[in-house]
C-alpha positions as CSV (number, residue, x, y, z in Angstrom):
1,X,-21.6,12.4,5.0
2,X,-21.9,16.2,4.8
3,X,-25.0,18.5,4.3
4,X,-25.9,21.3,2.2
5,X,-25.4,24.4,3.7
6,X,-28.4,26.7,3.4
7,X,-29.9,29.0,6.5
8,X,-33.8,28.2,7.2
9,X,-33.5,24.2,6.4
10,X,-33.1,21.3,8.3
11,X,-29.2,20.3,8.4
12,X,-29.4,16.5,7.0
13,X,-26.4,14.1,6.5
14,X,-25.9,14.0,2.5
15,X,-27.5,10.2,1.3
16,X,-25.7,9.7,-2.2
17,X,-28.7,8.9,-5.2
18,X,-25.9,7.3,-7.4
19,X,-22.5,5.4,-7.5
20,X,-19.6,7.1,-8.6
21,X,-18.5,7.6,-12.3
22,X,-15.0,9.1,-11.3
23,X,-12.6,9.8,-8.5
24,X,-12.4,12.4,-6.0
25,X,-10.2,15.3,-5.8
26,X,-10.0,17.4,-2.7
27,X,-8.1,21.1,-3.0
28,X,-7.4,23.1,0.4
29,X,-4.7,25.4,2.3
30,X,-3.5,23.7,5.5
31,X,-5.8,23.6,7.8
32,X,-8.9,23.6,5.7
33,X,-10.1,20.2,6.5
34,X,-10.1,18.6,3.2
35,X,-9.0,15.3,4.6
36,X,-12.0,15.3,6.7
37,X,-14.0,15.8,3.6
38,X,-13.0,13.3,1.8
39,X,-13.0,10.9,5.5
40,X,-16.8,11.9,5.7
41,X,-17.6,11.2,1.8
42,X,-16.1,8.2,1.9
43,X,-17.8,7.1,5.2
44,X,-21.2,8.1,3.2
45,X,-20.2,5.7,-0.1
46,X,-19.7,2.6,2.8
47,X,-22.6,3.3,5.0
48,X,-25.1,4.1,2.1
49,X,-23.9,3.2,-1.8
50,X,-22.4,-0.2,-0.3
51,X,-18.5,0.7,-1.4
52,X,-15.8,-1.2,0.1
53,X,-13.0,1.1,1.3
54,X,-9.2,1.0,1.0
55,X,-7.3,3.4,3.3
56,X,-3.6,3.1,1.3
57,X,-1.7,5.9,2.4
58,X,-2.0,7.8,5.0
59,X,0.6,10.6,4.8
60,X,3.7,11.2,6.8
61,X,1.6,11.1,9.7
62,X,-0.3,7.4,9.1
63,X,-3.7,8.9,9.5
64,X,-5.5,5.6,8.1
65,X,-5.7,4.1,11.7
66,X,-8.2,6.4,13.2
67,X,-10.7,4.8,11.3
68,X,-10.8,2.0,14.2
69,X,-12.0,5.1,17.0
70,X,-15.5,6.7,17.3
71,X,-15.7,10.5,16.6
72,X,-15.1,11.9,20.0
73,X,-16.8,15.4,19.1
74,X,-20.0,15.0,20.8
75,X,-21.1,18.5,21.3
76,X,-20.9,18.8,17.5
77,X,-23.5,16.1,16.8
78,X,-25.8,17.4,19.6
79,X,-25.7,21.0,17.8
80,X,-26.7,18.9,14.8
81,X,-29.6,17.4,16.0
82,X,-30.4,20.4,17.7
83,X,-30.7,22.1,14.2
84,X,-31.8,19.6,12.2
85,X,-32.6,16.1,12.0
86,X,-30.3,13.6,11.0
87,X,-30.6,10.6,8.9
88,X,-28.6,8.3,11.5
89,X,-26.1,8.4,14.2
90,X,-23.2,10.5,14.2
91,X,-20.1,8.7,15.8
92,X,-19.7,5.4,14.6
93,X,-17.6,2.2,15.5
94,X,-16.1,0.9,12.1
95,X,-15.3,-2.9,11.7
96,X,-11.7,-2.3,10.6
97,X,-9.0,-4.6,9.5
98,X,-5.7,-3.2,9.8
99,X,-2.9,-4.3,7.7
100,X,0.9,-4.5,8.8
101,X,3.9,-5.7,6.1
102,X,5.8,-8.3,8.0
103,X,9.2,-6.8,8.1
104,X,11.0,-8.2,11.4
105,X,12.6,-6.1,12.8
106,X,10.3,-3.3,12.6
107,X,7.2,-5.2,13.7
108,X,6.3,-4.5,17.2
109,X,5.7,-7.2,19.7
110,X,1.8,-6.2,20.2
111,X,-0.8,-4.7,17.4
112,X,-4.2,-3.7,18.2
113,X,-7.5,-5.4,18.3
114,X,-10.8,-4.2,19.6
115,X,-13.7,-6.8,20.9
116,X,-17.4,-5.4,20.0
117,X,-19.5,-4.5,23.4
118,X,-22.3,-6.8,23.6
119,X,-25.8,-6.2,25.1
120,X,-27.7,-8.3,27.5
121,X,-30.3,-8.9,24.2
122,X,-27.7,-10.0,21.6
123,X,-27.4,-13.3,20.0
124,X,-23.7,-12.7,18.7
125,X,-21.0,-14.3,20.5
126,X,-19.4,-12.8,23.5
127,X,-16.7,-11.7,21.8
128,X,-16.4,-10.7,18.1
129,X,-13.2,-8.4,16.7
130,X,-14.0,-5.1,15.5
131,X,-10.6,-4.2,15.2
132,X,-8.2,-6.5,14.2
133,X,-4.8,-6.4,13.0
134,X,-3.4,-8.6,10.7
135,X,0.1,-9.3,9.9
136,X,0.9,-10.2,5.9
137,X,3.3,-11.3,3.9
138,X,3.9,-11.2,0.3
139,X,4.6,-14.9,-2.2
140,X,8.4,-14.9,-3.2
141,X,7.2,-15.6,-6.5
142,X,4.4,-13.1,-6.8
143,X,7.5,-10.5,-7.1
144,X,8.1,-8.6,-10.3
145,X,10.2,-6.2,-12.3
146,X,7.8,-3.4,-11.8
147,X,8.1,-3.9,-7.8
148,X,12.0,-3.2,-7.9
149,X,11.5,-0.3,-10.3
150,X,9.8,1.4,-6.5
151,X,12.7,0.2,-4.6
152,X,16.0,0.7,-6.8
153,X,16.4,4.0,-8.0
154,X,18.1,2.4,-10.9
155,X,17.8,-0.9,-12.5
156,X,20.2,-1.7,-15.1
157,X,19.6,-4.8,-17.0
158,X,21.7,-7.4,-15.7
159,X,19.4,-6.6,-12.4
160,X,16.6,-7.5,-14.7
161,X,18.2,-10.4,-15.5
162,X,19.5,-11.5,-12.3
163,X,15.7,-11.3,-10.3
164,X,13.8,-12.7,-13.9
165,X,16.3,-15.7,-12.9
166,X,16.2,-16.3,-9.5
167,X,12.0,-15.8,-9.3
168,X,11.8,-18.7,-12.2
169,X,14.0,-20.6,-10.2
170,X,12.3,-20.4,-6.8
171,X,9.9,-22.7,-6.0
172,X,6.4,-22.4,-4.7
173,X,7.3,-23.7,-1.4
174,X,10.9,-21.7,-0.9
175,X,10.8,-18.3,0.6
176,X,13.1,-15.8,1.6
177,X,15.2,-18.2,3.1
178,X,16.0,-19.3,-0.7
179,X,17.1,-15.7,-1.7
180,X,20.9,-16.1,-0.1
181,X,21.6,-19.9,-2.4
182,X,19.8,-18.3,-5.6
183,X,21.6,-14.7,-5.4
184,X,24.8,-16.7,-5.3
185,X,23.9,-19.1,-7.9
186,X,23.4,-15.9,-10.4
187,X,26.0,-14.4,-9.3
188,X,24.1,-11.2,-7.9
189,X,25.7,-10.9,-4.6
190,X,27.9,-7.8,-5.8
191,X,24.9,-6.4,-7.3
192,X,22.7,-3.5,-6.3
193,X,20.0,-5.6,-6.5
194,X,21.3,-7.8,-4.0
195,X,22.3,-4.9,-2.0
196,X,19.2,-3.0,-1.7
197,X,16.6,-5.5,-2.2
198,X,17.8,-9.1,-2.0
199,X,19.6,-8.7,1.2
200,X,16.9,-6.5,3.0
201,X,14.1,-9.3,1.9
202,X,16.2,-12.4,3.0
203,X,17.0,-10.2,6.7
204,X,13.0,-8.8,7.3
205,X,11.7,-12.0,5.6
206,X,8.5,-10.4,4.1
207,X,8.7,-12.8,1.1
208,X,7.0,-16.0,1.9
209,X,6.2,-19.1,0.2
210,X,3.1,-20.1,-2.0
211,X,1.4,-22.0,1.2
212,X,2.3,-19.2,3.8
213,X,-0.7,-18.6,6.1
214,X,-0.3,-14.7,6.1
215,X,0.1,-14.2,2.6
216,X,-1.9,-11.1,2.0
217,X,-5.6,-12.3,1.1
218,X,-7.0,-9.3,-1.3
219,X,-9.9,-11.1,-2.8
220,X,-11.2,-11.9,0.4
221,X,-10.4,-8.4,1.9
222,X,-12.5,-6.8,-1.7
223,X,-15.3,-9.2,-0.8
224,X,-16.0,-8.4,2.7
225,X,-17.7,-4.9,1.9
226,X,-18.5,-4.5,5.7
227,X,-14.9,-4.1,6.6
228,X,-13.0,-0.8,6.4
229,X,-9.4,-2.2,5.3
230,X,-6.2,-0.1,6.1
231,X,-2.8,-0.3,5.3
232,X,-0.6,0.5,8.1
233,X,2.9,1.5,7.2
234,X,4.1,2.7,10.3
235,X,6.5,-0.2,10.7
236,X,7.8,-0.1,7.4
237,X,11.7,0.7,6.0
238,X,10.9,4.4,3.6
239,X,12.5,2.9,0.7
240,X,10.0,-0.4,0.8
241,X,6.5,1.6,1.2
242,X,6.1,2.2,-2.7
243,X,6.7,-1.1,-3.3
244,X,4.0,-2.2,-0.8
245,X,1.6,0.2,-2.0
246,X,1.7,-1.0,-5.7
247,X,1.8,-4.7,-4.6
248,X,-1.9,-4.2,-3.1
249,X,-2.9,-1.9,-5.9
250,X,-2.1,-4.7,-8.6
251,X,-3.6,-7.2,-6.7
252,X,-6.3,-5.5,-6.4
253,X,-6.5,-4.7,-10.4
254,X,-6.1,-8.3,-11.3
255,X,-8.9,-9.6,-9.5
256,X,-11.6,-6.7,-11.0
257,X,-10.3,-7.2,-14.4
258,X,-12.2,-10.4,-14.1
259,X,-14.8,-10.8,-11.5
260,X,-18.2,-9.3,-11.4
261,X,-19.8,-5.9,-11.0
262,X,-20.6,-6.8,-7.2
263,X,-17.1,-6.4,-6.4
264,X,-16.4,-3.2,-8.6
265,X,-17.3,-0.6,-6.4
266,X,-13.9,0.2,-4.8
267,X,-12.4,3.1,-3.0
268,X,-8.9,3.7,-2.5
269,X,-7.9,7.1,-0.3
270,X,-4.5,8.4,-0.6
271,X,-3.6,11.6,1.5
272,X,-1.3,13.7,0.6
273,X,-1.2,12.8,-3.0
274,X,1.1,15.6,-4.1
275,X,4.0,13.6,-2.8
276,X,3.3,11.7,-5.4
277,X,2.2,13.9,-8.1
278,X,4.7,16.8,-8.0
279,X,4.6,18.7,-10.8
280,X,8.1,19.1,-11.0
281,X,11.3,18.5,-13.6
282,X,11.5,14.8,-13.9
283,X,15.4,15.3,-13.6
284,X,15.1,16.2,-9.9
285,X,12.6,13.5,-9.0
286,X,13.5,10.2,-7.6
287,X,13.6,7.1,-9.9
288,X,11.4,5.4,-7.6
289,X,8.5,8.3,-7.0
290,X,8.7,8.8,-11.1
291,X,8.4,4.5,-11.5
292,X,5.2,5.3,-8.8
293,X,3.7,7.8,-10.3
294,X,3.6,6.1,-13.6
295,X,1.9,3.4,-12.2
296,X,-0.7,5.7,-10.4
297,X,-1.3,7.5,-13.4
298,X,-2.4,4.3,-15.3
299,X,-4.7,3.3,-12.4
300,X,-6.4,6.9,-12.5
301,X,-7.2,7.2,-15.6
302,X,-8.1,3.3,-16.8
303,X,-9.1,3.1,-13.2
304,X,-13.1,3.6,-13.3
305,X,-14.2,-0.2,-13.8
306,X,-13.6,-0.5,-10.3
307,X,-11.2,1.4,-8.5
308,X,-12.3,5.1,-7.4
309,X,-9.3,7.1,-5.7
310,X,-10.0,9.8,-3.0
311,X,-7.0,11.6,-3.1
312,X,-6.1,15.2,-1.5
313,X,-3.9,17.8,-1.8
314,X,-3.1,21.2,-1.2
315,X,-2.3,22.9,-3.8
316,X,-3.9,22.2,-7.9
317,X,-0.5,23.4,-9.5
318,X,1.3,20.7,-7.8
319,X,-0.6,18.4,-8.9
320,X,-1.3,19.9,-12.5
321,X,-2.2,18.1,-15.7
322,X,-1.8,14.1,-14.1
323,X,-5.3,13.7,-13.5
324,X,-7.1,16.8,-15.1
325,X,-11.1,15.2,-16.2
326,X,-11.1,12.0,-14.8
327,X,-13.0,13.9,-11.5
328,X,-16.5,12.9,-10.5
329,X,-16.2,14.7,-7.4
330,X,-14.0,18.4,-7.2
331,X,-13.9,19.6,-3.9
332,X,-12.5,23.4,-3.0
333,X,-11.6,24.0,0.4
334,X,-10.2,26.9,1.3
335,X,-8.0,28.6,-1.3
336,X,-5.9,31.8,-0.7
337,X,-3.7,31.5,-4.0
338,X,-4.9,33.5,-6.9
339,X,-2.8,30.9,-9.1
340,X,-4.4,28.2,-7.4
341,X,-8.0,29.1,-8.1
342,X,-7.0,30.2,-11.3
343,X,-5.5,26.6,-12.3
344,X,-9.0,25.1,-10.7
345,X,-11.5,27.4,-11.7
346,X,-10.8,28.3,-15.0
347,X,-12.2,25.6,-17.0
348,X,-15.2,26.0,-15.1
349,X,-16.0,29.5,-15.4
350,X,-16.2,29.1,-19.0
351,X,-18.4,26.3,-18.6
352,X,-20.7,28.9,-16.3
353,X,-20.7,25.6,-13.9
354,X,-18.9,28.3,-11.8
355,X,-19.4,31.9,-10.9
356,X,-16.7,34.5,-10.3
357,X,-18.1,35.7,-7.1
358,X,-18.1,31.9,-5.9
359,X,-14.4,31.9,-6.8
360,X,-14.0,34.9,-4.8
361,X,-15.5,33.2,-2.0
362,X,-12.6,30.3,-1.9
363,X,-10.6,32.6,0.5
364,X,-13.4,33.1,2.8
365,X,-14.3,29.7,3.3
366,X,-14.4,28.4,7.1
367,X,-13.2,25.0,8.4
368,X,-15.6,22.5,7.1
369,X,-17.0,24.7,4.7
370,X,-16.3,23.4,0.3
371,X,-17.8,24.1,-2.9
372,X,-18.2,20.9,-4.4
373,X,-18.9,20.4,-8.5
374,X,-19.4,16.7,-9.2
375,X,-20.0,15.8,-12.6
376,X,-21.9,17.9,-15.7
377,X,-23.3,20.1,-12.8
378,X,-23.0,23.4,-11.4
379,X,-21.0,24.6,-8.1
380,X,-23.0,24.7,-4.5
381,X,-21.5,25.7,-0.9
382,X,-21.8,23.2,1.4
383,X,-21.3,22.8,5.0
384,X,-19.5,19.7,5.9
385,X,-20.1,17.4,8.8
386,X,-17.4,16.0,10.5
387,X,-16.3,12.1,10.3
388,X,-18.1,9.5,11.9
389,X,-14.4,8.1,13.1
390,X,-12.1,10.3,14.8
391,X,-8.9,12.2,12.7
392,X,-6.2,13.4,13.5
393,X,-5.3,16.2,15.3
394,X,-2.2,18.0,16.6
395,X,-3.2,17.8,20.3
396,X,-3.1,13.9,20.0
397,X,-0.5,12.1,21.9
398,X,1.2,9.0,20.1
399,X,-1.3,6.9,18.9
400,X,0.4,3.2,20.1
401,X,1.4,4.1,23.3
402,X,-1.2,6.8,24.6
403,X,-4.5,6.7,22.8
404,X,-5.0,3.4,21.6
405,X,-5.9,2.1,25.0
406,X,-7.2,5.7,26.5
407,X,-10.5,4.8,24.3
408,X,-10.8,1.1,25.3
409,X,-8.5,-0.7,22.6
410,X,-7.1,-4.0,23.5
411,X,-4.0,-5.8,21.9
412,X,-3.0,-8.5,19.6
413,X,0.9,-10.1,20.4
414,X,2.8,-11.2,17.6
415,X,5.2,-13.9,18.7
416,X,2.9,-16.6,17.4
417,X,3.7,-15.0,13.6
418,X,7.3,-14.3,14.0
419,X,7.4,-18.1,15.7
420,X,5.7,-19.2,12.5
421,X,7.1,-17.4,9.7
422,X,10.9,-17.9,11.4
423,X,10.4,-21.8,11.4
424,X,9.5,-22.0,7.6
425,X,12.1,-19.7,7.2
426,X,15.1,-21.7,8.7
427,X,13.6,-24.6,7.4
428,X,14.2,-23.5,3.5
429,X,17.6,-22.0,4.1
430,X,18.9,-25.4,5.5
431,X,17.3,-27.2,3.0
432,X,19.6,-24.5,0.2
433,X,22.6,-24.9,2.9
434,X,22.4,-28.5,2.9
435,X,22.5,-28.2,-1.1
436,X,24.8,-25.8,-1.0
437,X,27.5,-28.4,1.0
438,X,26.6,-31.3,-0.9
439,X,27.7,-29.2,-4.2
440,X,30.8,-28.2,-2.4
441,X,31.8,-31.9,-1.3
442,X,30.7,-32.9,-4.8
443,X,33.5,-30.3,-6.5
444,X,36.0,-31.7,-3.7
445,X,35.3,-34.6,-5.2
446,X,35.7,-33.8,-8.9
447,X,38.7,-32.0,-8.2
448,X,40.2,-34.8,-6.4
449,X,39.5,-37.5,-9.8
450,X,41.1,-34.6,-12.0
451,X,44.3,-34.9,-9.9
452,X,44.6,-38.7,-9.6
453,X,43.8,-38.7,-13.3
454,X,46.4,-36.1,-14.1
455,X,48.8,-38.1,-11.6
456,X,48.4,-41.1,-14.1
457,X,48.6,-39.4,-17.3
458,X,52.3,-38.9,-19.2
459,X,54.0,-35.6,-18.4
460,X,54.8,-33.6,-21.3
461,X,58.5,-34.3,-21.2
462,X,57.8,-38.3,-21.5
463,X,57.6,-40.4,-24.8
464,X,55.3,-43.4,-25.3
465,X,56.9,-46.0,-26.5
466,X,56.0,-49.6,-27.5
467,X,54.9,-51.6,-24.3
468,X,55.6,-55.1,-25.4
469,X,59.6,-54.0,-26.5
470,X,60.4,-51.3,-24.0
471,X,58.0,-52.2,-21.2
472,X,56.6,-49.0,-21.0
473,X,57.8,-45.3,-20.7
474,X,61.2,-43.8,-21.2
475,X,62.5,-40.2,-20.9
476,X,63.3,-38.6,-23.8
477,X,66.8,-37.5,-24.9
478,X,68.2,-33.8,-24.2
């Protein structure tokens, strides 16, 4: 969704002539709108190429959700069809499903929902969701070593050990209710593991059981192309949002491996990426963002047989060497640092896909402005057009409590999912208390024939003799 930025012709919204080969890279100082860039590009692979989006991370500031709010900017769109004729509408209403991790005692009583406005004329039913919000869980025995790696910021062997254990031993039907008998079976309650991951799980109860209702759904969420799916981490502990991240990203992996091209045409948009992607000395990063970026790695560069990541940053040199050629789309917002453009540009200057005067031009850029280089072809200006879906923006009051209703948004309680998930929940810890009594009255029990029996047995000091001439036993001499 942007247009090419040349004086004498009509502005058009840019319609995309091919899918994508590569992933995305957007460059930019603060405040140079590259996260609008890569909102609007990836609002024109949905609306024209057929792409089904993934909003994964959406900073520190959870940007992801605007996607369920038209673009309030009208004076921009009427200056655009005052210049120029557009292809289609500018501010649009996005079917949006918005995903929150069921952690209990972050999850707010109400989520939103939005119910599309019907005309007189229209044969849909009165009311149809829009927006909805959906609350997920994740199967107890879906969980893996890799997923701890993100959590633990070290994971010794016997921790390893420990989860291998109590997943094999879980059943398909027991959930986090099960985690308090099994970590006490394998003797990981003293454990970090236990501590730090174990614990937390059996307290939020995300981990649910094979036949869980709001177990996350990712092959039905890749199929439905017409949906804009966001993950919503707002309600989410820090040191679990990692591990919720990947979880999605290898379900989503799995399923492309193996179904057909229809479905491999994913985006996934990450802002913020160089929170991820710090070039820095591995000694000083965390175990869990250096386990994380691994991961990414692998997805961005054996990622292009289905998964396409948008991902922005601010500055190339922070994200330097992770990535370098698996780009189908470079985009250079504005760019003060020398170093910067020199770490970007280089490569293309020698290729003369670049000119220096254009590289000069980088700190003269205005908001909204980009070069943009996609694949095997030369630089071009452009001028981009906002998104269809509103950003964020500093002037925005809290997005919950303020402008979620303001622009007509309705809500979705959550009692009936806590009610739900908390019933299965108590239901398998008393099933693992019940077992855990019955083993304790059984050892009572045992313990109780091993003292009769000792009662009946000969002390050490006390000599067996012959039964039929001395009737029995007789102490021995001193």
């Amino acid at each position: 969704m942007f247009k090419k930025y040349r004086r004498g012709i009509n502005v058009r919204l840019y319609e995309t002539t091919a899918d994508l080969d590569g992933h995305m890279f957007a460059y930019g100082r603060i405040g140079a709108a590259k996260t609008c860039t890569l909102l609007s590009l990836s609002q024109g692979f949905l609306d024209v190429r057929n792409y089904k989006v993934f909003d994964l991370f959406g900073g520190e500031r959870n940007e992801g959700k605007y996607w369920t709010l038209p673009n309030e900017d009208i004076d921009f769109w009427k200056k655009c069809n005052m210049i120029g004729n557009l292809d289609e509408e500018g501010p649009k209403q996005y079917n949006v499903n918005l995903l929150y991790p069921y952690f209990e005692s972050k999850l707010p009583d109400k989520l939103p929902k939005k119910l599309i406005k019907q005309n007189k004329g229209d044969k849909l039913p009165e009311k149809e969701l829009c927006v909805n919000s959906k609350v997920f869980t994740i199967p107890l025995k879906n969980i893996t070593i890799e997923d701890i790696k993100l959590v633990l910021s070290n994971v010794p062997d016997t921790a390893r050990y420990m989860l291998g254990e109590i997943v094999a031993a879980a059943k398909k039907t027991d959930n986090a209710g099960a985690l308090s008998y099994l970590s006490n079976k394998f003797k990981a309650t003293n454990t970090s593991l236990y501590k730090n991951f174990l614990l937390p799980m059996y307290r939020e109860k995300l981990l649910a059981d094979k036949y869980c209702e709001y177990n996350l759904d990712i092959i039905s969420e890749i199929k439905n192309k017409e949906v804009v799916t966001v993950l919503c981490l707002d309600f989410v502990p820090n040191n679990f949002k990692l591990f919720v991240i990947n979880y999605i990203l290898r379900q989503i992996k799995q399923f492309i491996d193996t179904c057909s091209k229809t479905y491999k045409k994913n985006i996934l948009i990450f802002r913020e990426a160089s929170a991820i992607f710090k070039s820095v000395d591995d000694s000083i990063i965390d175990d869990t963002v250096k386990a994380f970026k691994n991961l990414m790695t692998n997805y961005i560069r054996y990622g292009r047989r289905g998964m396409y990541f948008f991902l922005d940053t601010q500055s190339s040199s922070e994200t330097k060497g992770m990535v370098q050629g698996s780009e189908d789309f470079l985009i250079m917002c504005k760019i003060t640092s020398w170093r910067d453009k020199e770490e970007i540009c280089s490569e293309l200057r020698r290729e003369k896909r670049m000119t220096s005067d254009q590289i000069a031009d980088l700190a003269n850029l205005k908001k909204g402005e980009a070069y943009i280089v996609e694949t095997g072809k030369v630089a071009h200006k452009y001028k981009l057009a906002f998104p269809r879906t509103m950003y964020w923006k500093k002037e925005y009051p809290d997005f919950y409590k303020v402008l979620w209703e303001r622009y007509g948004g309705h809500w979705i309680y959550t009692n009936e999912v806590k009610d739900y998930i908390n019933e299965r929940f108590v239901e398998c810890n008393n099933k693992y208390k019940e077992k855990k009594s019955i083993k304790v009255v059984e050892k009572s029990i045992i313990k109780e024939k091993e003292a009769v029996k000792e009662k009946k047995e000969p002390s050490d000091n006390m000599e067996v003799l012959n039964v039929k001439e001395y009737g029995g036993l007789r102490p021995l001499p001193k």
